[in-house]
Every structure is written in C-alpha cells, then in structure tokens.
N, C-alpha and C positions, 0 to 999 in steps of 0.2 A: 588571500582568499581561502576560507576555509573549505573543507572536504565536504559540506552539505549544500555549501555557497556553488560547488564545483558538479558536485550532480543536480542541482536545480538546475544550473544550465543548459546540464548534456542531455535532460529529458524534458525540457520545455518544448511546449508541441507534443509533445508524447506523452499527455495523460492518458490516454484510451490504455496504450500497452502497457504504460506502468502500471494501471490499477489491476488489470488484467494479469502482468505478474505478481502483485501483492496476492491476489488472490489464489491464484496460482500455488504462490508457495503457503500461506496459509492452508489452503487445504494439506499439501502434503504434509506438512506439520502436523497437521488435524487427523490425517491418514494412518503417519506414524508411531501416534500417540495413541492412537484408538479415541482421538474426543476428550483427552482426559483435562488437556489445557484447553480448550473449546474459545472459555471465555477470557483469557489474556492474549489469545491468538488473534481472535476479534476484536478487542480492545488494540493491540500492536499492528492491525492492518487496518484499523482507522485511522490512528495516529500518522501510521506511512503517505495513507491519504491525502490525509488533511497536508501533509509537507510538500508533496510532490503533485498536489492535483488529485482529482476524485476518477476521474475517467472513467466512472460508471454513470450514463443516461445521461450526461453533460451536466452533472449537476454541481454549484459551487461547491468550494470547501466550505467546511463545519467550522464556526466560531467558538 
C-alpha cells in the first residue's frame, strides 16, 4: 500500500477538513510569499483536491 493509498484512507469522510486545510496552508504560503507564487499555489491546492476530495460546497472532484 502505497503512502497516498494510506492517506486516502485516513481522510476518507473528511473532505470538509481536508479542503479546509489545503486552503489553510495555501494561504500561508500565499502569506509568506507576499502572492508571488499565487498561481502554482492555486494550481497545487487543486490538484490536492482533486486527490483527497474537494470539501468545499460538497462539490465533486474535477476530471
């Protein structure tokens, strides 16, 4: 079982919190940076999304 196989498990039912900390740390990043990576930040907290569940508004993940 691989190490992504092993956290889809531990956060299944918990897409609400996980998106919530995707976002979370995204911002900080975005904080730290002053914005300057903006848009790979945003690009690397979709992608998190999309693997772990969207947890914002109950909306599916993105194909």
């Amino acid at each position: 079982m691989s190490m992504m196989d092993k956290l889809k498990s531990m956060l299944k039912g918990h897409e609400s919190q996980t998106g919530k900390g995707v976002d979370k740390a995204g911002d900080y990043v975005d904080e730290k940076t002053q914005g300057k990576y903006r848009s790979q930040v945003d690009k690397a907290q979709d992608k998190l999304k999309d693997e772990f569940g969207r947890g914002d508004q109950g909306q599916p993940p993105q194909t």
